[in-house]
N, C-alpha and C positions, 0 to 999 in steps of 0.2 A: 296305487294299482301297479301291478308288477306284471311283464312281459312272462307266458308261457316259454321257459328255456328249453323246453325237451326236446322242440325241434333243431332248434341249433346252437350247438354251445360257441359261443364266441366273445372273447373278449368285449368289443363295439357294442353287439345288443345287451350284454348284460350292464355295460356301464351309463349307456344310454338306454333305462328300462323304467326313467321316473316320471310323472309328467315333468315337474320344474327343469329336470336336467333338460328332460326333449324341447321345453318353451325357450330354453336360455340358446340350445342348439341352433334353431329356425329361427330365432332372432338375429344369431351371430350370421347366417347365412344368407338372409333377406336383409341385413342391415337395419333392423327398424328396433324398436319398442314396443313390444304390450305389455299391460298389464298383467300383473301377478294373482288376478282371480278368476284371467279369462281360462274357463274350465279347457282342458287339453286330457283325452280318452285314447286308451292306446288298443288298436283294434286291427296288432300284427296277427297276421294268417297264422294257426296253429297247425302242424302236421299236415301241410299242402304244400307238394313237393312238384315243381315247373322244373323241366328240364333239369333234371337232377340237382336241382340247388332250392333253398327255401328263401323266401324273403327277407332280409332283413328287420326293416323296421317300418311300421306305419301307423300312424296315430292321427286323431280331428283335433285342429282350435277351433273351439267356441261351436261348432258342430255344424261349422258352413265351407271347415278348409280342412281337405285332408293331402297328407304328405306321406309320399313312399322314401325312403331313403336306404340306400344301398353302399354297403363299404366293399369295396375292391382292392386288391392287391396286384390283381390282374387285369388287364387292356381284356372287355369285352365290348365289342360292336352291335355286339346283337342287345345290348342292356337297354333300349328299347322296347322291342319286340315282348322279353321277360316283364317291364314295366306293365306291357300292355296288358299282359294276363294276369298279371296281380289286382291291377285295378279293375278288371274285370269281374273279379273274382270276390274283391272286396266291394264293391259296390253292389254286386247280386248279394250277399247278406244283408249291407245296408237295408237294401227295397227289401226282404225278406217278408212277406205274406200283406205285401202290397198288390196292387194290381196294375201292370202298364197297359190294361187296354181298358181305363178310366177317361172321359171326356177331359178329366181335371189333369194338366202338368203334375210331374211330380218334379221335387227340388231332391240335389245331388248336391253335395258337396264339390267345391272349386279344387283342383286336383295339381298337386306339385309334385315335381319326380328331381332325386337328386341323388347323385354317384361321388362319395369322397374314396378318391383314389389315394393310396400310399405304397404302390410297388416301387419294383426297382427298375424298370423300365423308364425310356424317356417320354415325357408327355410333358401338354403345356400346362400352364393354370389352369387356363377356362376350355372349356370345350362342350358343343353340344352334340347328342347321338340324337337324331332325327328316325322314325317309324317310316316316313318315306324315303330314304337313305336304302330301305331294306327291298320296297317295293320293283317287282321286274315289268318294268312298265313298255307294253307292246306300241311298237314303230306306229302304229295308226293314230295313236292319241299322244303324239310329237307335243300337241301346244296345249294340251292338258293337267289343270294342277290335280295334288290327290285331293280326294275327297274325306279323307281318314286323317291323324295326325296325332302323334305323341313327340313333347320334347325333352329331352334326359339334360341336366345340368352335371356335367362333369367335372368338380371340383379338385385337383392336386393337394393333398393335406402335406405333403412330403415337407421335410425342413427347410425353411426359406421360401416356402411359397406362400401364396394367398394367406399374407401373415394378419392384411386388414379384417380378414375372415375369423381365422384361429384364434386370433386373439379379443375377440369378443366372445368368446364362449372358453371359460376357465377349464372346462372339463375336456375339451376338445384338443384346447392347447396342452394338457398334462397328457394327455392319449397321444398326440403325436411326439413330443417328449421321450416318451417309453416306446414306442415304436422305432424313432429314431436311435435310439439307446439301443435297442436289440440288433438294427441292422450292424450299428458301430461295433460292437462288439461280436458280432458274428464274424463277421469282417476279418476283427482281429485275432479271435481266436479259432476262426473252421469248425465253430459247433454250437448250431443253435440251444441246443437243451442249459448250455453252459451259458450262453451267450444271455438268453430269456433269466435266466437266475441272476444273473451280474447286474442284467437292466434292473428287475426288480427290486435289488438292494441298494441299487443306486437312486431311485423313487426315492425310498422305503428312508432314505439318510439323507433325502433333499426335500422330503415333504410334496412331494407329487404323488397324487391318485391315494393319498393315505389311507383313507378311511375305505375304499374298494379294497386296496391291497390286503388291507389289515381283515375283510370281511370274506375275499373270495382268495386270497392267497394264493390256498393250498390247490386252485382249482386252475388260478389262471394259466401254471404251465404245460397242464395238460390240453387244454382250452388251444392256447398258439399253438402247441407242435401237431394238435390232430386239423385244424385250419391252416397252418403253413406248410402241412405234410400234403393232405388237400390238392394245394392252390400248385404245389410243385408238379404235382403228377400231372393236372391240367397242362403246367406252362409244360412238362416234356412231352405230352400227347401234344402240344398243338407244336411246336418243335420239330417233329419228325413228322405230321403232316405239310411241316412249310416244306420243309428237306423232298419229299417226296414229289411236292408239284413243285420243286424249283426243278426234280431231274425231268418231269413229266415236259415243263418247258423248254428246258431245252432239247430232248428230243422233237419237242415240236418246231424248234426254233425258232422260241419267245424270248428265247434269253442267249443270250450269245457270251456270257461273262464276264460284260463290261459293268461295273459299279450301276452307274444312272439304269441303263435296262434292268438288272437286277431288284433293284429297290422299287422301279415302278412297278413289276409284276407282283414285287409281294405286297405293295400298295393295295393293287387290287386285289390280290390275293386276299386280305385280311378285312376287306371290306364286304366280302362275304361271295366273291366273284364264282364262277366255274371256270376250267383251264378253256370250255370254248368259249365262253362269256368276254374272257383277258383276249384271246384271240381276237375275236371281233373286235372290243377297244383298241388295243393294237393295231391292228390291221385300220383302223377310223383314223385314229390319232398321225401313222406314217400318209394316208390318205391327205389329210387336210395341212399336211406338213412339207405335201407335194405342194399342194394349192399356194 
């Protein structure tokens, strides 16, 4: 069974579009073993489009566990929040002409949300994006937990990382391989389109991703440059929004120029803050620093 590409062309989902390939992936990820007949159904969202991006990938084992997974290139905070309405979204198919106001429970599949990171940005291995992370929780309910909760597993695939990982799924470690290969030679030569070609013949004479390479070729490099073209215009829109509430700060005198001040505001800045929101933290944090 093969994943609907129309929505998104991209390297990731197309390589990752089999069941076996997707069972060897969750395996390598959760660290464990199943079996090779526990049935695995791929039940990515077709042509539903959440805040301007589509889902990745999401597929059931055995049809009591399902799994979203998202590949990034870019640092998003909010990939929680996006999780939240995928599964949303795919679960209301799931129940699809059931009824929830039946006496009887109905059963749901148990829900895993995972982000493999490979930008160029710095991030650590592990990392989790929490749904209440995002929540503006009002001063009166100080000693209250939430009541809602999504957790995102944020994985680093970059070279040299979580290689206990990588290296239990063969297809995952030939993807970061070639991904890594593109960045090095982009690197050295200042052009990806050339850079993407060099990696692929370096695969292509090493025996990595052979059988995709040899299948989707001619497709993969228009595939990176409209996903890496993409992901660029994202990271300079969000670029010149940092620039912009960095001057907003300092005209409000959040930021005075010193390194440490700087980095804490865009801290909060990127954790999805408003300039009064950082104000107030600031203003808490010198507070209790009097104290």
């Amino acid at each position: 069974m093969q994943t609907n590409r129309k929505f998104k062309d991209s390297v990731f989902t197309s390589l990752f579009s089999t069941p076996d390939i997707l069972r060897e992936l969750y395996c390598a990820l959760k660290g464990i073993t199943l079996p090779n007949d526990i049935p695995v159904s791929i039940n990515t969202l077709e042509n539903v489009l959440f805040m301007d991006t589509y889902n990745d990938i999401s597929f059931e084992i055995g049809g009591k566990l399902i799994i979203l997974i998202e590949h990034q290139s870019t640092i998003n905070p909010n990939m929680a929040f996006r999780l939240f309405l995928y599964i949303a979204r795919v679960l209301e198919k799931k129940i699809e002409g059931r009824t929830l106001y039946s006496r009887k429970s109905i059963s749901i599949p148990w829900p895993e949300f995972y982000v493999l990171y490979n930008g160029k940005d710095t991030f650590p291995d592990k990392h989790v994006y929490r749904l209440s992370d995002l929540f503006e929780k009002p001063d009166f309910l100080e000693n209250d937990n939430p009541l809602l909760e999504l957790e995102v597993k944020v994985l680093n695939i970059n070279e040299g990382r979580n290689k206990d990982i990588i290296t239990r799924s063969k297809k995952l470690s030939e993807y970061c391989v070639f991904i890594t290969k593109i960045y090095e030679y982009w690197k050295e030569l200042g052009d990806l389109e050339e850079a993407i070609k060099k990696a692929i013949k370096y695969c292509q004479t090493h025996d990595i991703l052979t059988e995709y390479l040899k299948t989707h070729g001619s497709e993969v490099l228009n595939m990176i440059l409209t996903e890496w073209n993409t992901e660029d215009a994202i990271a300079f829109a969000r670029k010149e929004e940092r620039e912009e509430a960095l001057l907003e700060g300092h005209a409000k005198g959040l930021v005075d120029g010193q390194e440490k001040e700087r980095k804490y505001f865009l801290e909060l800045l990127d954790q999805g803050l408003s300039i009064d929101e950082i104000k107030k933290r600031i203003s808490q944090k010198d507070t209790n620093c009097d104290l």
